[in-house]
C-alpha positions as CSV (number, residue, x, y, z in Angstrom):
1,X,-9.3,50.1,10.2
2,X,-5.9,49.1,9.1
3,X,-5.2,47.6,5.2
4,X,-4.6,44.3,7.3
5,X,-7.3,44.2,9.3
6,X,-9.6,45.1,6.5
7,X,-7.7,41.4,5.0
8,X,-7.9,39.7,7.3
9,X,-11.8,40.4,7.8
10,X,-12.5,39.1,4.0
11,X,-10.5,36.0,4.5
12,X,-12.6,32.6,4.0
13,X,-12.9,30.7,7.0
14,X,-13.8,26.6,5.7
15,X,-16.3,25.7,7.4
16,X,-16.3,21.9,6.2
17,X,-12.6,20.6,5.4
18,X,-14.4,17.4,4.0
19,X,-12.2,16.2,1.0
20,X,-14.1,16.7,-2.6
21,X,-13.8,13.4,-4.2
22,X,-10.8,13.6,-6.9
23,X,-11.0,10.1,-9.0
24,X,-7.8,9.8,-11.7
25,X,-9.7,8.7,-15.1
26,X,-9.8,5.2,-16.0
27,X,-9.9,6.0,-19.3
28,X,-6.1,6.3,-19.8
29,X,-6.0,3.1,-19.4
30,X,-7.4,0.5,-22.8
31,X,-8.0,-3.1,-21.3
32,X,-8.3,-6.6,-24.0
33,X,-11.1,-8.7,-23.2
34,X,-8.8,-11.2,-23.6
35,X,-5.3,-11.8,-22.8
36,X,-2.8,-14.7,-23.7
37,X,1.0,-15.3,-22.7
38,X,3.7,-13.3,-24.1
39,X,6.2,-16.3,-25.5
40,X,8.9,-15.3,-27.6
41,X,8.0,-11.9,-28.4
42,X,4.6,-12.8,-29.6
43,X,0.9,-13.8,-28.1
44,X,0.5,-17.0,-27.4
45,X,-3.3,-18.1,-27.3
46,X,-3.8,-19.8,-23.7
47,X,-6.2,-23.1,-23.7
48,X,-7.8,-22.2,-20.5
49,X,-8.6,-18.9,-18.9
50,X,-9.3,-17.3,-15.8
51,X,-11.5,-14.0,-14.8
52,X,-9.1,-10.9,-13.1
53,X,-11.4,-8.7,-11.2
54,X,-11.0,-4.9,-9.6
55,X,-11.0,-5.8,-5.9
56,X,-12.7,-2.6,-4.6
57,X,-15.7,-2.8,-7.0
58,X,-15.7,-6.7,-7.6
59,X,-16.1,-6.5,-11.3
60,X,-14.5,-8.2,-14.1
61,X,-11.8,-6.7,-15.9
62,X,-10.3,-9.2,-18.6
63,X,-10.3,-13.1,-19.0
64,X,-6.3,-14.0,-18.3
65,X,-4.6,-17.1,-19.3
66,X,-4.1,-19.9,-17.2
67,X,-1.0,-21.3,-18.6
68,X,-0.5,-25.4,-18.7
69,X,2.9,-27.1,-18.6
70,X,3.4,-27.5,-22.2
71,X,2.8,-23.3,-22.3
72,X,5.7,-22.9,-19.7
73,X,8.3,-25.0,-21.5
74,X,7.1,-23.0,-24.5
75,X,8.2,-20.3,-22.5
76,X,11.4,-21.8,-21.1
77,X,12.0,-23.3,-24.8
78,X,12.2,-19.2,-26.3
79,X,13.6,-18.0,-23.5
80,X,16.6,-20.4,-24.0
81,X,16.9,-19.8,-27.6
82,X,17.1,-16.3,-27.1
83,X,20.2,-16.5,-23.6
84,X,22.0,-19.3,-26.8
85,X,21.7,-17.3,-29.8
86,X,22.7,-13.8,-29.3
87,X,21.8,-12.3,-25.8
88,X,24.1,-13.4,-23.3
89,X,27.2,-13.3,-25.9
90,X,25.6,-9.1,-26.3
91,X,28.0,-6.7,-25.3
92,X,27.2,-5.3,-21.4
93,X,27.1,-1.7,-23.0
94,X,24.3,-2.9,-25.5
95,X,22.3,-5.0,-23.3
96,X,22.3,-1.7,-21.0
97,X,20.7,0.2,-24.2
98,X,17.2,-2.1,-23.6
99,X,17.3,-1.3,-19.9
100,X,17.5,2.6,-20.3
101,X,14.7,2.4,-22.7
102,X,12.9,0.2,-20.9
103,X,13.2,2.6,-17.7
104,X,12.3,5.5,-19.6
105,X,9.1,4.3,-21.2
106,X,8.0,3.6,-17.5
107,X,8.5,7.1,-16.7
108,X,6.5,7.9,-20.1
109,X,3.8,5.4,-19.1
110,X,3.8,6.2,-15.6
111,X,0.1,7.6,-15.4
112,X,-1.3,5.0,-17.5
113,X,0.7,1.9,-15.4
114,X,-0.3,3.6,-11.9
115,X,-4.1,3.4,-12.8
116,X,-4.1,0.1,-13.9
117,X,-2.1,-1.2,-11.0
118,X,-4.3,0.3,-8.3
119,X,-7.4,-0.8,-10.2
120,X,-5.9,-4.9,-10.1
121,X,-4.2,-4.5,-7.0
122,X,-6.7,-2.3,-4.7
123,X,-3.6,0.5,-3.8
124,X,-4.3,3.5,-3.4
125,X,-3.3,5.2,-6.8
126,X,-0.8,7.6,-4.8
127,X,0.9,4.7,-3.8
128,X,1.5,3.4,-7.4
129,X,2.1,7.4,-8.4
130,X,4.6,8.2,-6.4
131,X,6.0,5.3,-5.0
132,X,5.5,1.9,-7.2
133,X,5.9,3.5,-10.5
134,X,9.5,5.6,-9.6
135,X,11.1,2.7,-7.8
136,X,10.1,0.1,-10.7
137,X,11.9,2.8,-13.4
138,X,14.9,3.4,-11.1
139,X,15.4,0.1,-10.9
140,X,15.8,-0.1,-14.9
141,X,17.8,3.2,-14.4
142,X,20.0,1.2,-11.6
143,X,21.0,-2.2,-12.8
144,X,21.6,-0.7,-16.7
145,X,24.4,1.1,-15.4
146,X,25.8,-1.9,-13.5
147,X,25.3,-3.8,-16.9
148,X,28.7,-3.2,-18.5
149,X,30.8,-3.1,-15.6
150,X,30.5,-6.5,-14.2
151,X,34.2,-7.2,-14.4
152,X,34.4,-3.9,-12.2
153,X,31.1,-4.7,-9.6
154,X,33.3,-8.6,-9.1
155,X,36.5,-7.8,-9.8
156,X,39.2,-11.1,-10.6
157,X,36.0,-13.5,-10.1
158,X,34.9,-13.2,-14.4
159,X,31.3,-13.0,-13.6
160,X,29.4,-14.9,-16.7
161,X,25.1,-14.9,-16.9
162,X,23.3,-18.4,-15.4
163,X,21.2,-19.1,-18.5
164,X,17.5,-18.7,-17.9
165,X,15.7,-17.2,-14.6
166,X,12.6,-18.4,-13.6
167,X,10.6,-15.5,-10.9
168,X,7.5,-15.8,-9.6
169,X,6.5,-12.4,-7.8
170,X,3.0,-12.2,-5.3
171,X,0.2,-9.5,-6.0
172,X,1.2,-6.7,-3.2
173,X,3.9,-4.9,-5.4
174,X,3.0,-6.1,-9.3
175,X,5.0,-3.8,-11.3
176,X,7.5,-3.0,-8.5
177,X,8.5,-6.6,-7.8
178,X,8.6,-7.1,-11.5
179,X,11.2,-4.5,-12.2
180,X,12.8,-5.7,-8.9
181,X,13.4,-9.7,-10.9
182,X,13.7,-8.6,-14.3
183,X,16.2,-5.8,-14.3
184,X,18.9,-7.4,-12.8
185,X,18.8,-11.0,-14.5
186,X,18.7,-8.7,-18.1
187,X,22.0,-6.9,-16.4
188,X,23.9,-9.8,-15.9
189,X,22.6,-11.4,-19.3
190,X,19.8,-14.0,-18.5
191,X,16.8,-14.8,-20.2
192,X,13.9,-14.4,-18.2
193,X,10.6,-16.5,-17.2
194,X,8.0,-14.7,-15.0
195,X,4.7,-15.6,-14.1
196,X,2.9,-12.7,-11.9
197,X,0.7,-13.4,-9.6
198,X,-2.7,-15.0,-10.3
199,X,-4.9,-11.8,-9.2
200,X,-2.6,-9.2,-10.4
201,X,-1.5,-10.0,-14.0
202,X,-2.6,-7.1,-15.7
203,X,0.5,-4.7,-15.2
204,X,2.7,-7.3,-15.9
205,X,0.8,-8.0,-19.0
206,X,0.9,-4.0,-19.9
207,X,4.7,-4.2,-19.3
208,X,4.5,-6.4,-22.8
209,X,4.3,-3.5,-24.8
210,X,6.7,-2.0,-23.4
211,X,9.1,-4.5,-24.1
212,X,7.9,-4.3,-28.1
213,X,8.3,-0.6,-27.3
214,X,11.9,-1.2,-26.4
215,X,12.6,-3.6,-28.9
216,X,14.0,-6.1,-26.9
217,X,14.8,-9.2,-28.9
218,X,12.4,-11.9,-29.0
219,X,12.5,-14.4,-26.1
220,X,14.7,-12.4,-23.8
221,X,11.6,-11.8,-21.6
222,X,8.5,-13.9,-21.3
223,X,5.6,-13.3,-19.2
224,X,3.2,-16.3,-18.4
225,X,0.0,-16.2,-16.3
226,X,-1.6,-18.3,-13.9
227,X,-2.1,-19.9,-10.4
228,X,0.3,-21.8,-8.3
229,X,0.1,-24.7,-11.2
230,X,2.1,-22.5,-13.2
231,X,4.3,-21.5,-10.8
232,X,5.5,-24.8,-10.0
233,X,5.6,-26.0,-13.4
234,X,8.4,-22.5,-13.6
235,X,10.2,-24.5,-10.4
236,X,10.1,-27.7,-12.0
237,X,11.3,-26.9,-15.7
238,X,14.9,-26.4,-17.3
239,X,16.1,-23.4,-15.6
240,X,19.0,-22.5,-14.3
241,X,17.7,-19.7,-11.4
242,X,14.5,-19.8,-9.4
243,X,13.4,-16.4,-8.0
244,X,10.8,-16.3,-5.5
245,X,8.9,-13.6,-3.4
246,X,5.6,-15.0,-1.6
247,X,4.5,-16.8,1.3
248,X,6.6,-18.9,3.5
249,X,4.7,-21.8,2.7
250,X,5.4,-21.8,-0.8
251,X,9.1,-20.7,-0.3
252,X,9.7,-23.8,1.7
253,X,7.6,-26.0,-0.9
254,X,9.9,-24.6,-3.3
255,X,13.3,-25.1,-1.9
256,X,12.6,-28.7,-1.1
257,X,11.7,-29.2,-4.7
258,X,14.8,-27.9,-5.4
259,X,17.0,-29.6,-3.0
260,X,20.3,-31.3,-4.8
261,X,19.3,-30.4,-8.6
262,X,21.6,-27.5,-8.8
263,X,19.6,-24.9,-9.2
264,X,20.5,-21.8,-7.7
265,X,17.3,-20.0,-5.8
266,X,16.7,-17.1,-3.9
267,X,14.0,-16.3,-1.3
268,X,12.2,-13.5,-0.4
269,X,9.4,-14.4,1.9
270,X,7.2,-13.3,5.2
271,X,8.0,-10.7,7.9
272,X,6.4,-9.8,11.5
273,X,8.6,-6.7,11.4
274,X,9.1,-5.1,14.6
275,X,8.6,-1.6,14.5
276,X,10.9,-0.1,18.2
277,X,9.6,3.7,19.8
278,X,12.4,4.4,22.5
279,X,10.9,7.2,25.0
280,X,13.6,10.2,23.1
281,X,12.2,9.7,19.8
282,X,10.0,12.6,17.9
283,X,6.6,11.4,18.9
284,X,4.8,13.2,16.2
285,X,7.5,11.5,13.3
286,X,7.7,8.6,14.6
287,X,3.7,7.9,14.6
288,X,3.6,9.1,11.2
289,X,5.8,6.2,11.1
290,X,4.0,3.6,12.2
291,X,1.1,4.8,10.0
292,X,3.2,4.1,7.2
293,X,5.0,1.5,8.2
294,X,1.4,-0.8,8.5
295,X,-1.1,1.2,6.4
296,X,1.2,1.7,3.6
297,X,-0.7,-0.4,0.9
298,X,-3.4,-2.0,3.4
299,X,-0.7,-3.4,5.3
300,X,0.1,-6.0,2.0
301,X,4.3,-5.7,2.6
302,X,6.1,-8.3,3.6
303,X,8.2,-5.9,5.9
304,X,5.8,-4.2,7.4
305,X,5.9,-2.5,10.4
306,X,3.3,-5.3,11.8
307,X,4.4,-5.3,15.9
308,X,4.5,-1.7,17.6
309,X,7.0,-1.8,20.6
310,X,6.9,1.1,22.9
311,X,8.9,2.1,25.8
312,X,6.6,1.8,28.5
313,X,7.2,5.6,29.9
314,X,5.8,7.0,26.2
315,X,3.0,4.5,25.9
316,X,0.0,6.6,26.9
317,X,1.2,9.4,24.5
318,X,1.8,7.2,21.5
319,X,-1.0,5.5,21.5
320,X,-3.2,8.5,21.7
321,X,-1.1,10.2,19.2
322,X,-1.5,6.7,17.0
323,X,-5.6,6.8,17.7
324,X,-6.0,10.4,16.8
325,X,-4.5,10.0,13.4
326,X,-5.9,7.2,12.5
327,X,-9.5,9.1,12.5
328,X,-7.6,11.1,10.0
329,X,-7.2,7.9,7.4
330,X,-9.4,8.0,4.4
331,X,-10.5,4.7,3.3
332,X,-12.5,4.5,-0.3
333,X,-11.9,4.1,-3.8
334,X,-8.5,3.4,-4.7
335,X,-8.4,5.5,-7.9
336,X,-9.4,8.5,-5.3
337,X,-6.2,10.6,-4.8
338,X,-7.1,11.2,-1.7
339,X,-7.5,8.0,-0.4
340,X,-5.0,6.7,1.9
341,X,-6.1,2.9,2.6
342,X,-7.7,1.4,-0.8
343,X,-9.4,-2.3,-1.1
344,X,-7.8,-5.9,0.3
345,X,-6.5,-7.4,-2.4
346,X,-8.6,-10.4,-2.5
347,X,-11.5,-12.3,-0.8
348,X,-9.7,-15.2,0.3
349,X,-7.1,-12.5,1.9
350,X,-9.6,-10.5,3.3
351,X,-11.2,-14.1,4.9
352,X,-7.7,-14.1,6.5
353,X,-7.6,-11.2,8.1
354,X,-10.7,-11.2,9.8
355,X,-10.3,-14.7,10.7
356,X,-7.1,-13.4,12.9
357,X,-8.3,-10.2,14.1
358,X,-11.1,-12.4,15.6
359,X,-8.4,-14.6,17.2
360,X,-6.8,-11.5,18.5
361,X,-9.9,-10.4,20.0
362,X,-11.2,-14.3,21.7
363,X,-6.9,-14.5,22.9
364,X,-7.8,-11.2,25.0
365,X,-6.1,-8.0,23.3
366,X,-8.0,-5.2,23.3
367,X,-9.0,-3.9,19.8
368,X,-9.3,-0.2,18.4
369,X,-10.9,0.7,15.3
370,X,-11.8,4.3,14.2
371,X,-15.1,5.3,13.0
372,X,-15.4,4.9,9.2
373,X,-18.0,3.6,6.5
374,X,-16.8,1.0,4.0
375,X,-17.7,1.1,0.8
376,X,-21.1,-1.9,0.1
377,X,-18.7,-3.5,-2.7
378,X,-15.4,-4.8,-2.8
379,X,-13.5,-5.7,-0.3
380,X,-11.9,-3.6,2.4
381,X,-11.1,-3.7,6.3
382,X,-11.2,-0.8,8.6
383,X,-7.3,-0.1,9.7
384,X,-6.5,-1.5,13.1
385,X,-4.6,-1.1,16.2
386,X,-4.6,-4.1,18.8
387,X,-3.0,-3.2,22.2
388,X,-2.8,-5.7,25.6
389,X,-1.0,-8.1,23.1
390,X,0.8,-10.6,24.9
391,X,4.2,-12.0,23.2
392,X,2.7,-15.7,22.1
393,X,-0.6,-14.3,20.7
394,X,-1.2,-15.3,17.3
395,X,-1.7,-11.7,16.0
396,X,1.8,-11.1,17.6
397,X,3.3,-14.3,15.8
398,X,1.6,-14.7,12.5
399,X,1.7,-12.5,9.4
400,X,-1.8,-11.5,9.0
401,X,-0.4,-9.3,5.7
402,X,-3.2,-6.3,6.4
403,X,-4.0,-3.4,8.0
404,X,-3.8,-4.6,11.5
405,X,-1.3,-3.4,14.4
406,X,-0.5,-5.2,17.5
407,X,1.3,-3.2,19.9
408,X,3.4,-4.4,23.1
409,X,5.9,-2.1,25.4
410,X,9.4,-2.7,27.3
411,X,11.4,-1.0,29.3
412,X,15.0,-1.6,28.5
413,X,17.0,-2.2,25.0
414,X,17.8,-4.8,26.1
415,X,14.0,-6.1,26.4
416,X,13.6,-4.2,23.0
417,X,15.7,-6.5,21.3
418,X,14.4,-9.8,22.6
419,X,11.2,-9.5,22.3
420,X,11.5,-8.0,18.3
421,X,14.1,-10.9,17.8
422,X,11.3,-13.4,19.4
423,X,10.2,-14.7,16.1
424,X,10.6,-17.4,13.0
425,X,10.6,-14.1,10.7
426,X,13.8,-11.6,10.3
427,X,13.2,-9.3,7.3
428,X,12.9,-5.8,8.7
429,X,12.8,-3.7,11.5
430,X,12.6,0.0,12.8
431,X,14.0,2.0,15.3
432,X,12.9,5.6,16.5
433,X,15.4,7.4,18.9
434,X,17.6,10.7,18.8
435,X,20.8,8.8,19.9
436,X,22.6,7.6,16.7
437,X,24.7,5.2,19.5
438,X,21.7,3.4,20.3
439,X,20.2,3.0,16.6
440,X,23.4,1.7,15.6
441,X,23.5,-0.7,18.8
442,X,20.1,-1.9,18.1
443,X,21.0,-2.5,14.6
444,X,23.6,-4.7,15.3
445,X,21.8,-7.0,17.5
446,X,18.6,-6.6,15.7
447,X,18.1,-10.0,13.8
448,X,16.7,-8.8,10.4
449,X,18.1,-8.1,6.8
450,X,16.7,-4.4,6.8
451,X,16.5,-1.8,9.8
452,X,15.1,1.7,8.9
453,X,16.3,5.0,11.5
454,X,13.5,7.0,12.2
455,X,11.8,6.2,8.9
456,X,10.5,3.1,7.7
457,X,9.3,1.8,4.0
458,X,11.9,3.6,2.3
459,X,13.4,1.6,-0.7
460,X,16.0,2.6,-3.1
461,X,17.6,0.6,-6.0
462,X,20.8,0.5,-4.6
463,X,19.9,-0.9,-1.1
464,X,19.8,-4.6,-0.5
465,X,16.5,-6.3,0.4
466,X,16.4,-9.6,2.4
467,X,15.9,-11.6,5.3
468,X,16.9,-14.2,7.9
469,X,15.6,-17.1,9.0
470,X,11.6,-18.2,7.9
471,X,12.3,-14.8,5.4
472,X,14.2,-16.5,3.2
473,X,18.0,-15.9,1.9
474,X,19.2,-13.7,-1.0
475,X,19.3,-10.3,-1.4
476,X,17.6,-8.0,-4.3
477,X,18.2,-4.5,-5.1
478,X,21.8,-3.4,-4.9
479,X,25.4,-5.2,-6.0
480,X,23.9,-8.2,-3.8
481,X,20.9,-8.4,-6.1
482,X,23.3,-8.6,-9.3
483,X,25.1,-12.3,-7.3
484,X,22.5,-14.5,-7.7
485,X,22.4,-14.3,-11.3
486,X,25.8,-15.1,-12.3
487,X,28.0,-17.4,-12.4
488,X,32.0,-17.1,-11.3
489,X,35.1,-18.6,-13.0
């Protein structure tokens, strides 16, 4: 017998590949019982409260302030004095100092804000790990080099700051959407306002400290918490900027509150992304794809990749492929690192999903769902695929913002494009070909503010983000997210 085959013979062969649990520690992480606003570089005391909870065990895990109006115009009130007495007159090069640090005490923090945001949010805590966490630093990284070279980014237009920025960010992307508000409106030498949504505060909250860590002078940013009282109480006080990312609802609530007062706003709002598999792509890529493109953080994205077209001739094959993998997903506790799809964020959310998967079900589709055991607590829904969907089905139309797939076919770009283009929504989109004529075709006549190429949920801090239509107007991330908060001589 050979030295190799003698090897070979005392190789282990698994014979369960079953994943050993692998929880990241909670105790990194050191929770108040209590927590107030941060006004002006100090803790404000709220008069009423509210109870945060983990949404994959259900349990309490502080009591968060519900701010009043006279809190928020607190707020506004320091926020101003800080954008009049020494901020926006500071020196691009200095006010880029407070961003740096700010982005590299993120990177420092990194473990500790990654547990805490998938144990508010639900996300699985490789999601916040590796994707949440280095986008909401490189942000900071981003806009602090743009901050002294305004004159350059618009040149002959004497870009000057607006004053002070109200944002209002939703509960899918805390930390992320946080960074995504804040750094540029620092940058371009606003005072900030931000409330974060009402059952995800506790990472904006955490990001507190490290504003005290950065030493950011008093008032530049204040965080207050609440429900949508607070946030239109934001809307409604003496600020210059409005900066929204939620529902479409709200976003239309909030631009006819803002209609003729002078305000400037931007809008980022819902998606029904279409998500376009022409019959040369990789197969094996582009389901991995879609997998990511609608399981990606329980399918809470505003661009995700919600409506699967397929060319008719690879149909069979991709939905097979699609099937097979998703018996591969693991769906459990989100502080697992081997989890793939954590917890729904909330009840009522969850309510809303099941509500329209039923719909989908009584309109006719036909419904796949691959064997898995939910955890008794929390709340969680077993990822999705819906094929025979018909163009005006509800679950074709409406964002259901979970883990929930509807899939439809065509034969032709040309087909392609009007049925993705066929509805209110224009935020994103995907396309999944070898021909780099036809992805930039489809691009072109694709009506939606982002189009990935055989990829899809990548984000970087110098790319644009926006939409068309019912997904509002604006753009963050990039020179296009610096515009919106200045004003031009």
């Amino acid at each position: 017998m050979t030295e190799l085959e003698r090897k070979q013979d005392r190789a282990p062969i698994p014979a369960d590949w079953t994943y050993a649990s692998a929880p990241e520690s909670r105790e990194i992480v050191e929770l108040r019982e209590r927590y107030g606003h941060f006004v002006g570089g100090e803790w404000l005391e709220p008069t009423e409260t509210y109870t945060t909870i983990d949404p994959a065990s259900e349990e309490p895990l502080a009591e968060v302030g519900q701010a009043t109006d006279a809190e928020v115009q607190l707020a506004i009130g320091a926020a101003r004095d800080a954008f009049e007495n020494g901020w926006s007159a500071l020196p691009g090069s200095e006010r880029a100092k407070y961003l740096f640090r700010i982005a590299r005490i993120l990177q420092e923090r990194s473990r500790e804000f990654a547990v805490l945001e998938s144990l508010n949010g639900g996300k699985p805590i490789r999601e916040s790990r590796d994707v949440d966490l280095p986008l909401a630093a490189a942000h900071f990284f981003y806009y602090a080099g743009w901050a002294d070279k305004l004159e350059y980014a618009f040149p002959n237009r004497k870009p000057r700051p607006l004053g002070v920025a109200g944002q209002v960010i939703p509960w899918n992307f805390p930390l992320l959407m946080l960074a995504w508000k804040i750094a540029p409106a620092l940058a371009a030498g606003n005072t900030v306002v931000l409330k974060p949504a009402e059952t995800t505060p506790l990472t904006a909250l955490l990001f507190c400290d490290v504003l005290r860590q950065a030493e950011l002078p008093p008032g530049v940013v204040n965080i207050v918490t609440g429900d949508g009282r607070t946030g239109a109480a934001i809307v409604k006080g003496e600020v210059e900027k409005i900066a929204f990312t939620g529902s479409t609802e709200v976003g239309k609530a909030i631009q006819r509150e803002l209609a003729g007062t002078g305000k400037k706003l931007t809008l980022e709002l819902g998606g029904k992304a279409a998500n376009v598999i022409f019959d040369d792509a990789a197969l094996d890529q582009a389901v991995e794809g879609i997998v990511n493109g609608i399981y990606f953080n329980q399918g809470h994205v505003c661009c995700a990749g919600s409506r699967l077209l397929v060319q008719e001739s690879v149909y069979e094959d991709v939905i097979d492929k699609l099937k097979r993998r998703l018996t591969t997903l693991r769906v459990g506790d989100p502080l697992d690192k081997n989890t793939d799809v954590g917890a729904i964020n909330s009840r009522q959310q969850l309510e809303k999903i099941q509500e329209l998967v039923a719909i989908g079900e009584e309109e006719g589709a036909s419904i796949y769902q691959p064997p898995c055991r939910l955890p008794e607590k929390g709340y969680w829904f077993v990822p999705t695929v819906f094929t025979d969907v018909a163009q005006s089905y509800r679950i074709a139309q409406e964002e259901i913002f979970g883990p929930v797939l509807s899939v439809l076919t065509f034969r032709t770009p040309d087909e392609a494009v009007e049925k993705a283009n066929n509805t209110p929504y224009g935020l994103s989109a995907g396309v999944w070909t070898e021909k780099g004529s036809r992805i930039l075709s489809m691009a072109q006549r694709l009506r939606a503010g982002v189009i990935w190429a055989n990829t899809y949920n990548r984000f970087d801090p110098s790319s644009p983000f926006g939409g068309y239509k019912e997904s509002g107007f604006g753009r963050e991330g990039g020179l296009h997210g610096l515009e919106p908060y200045l004003n031009f001589e």
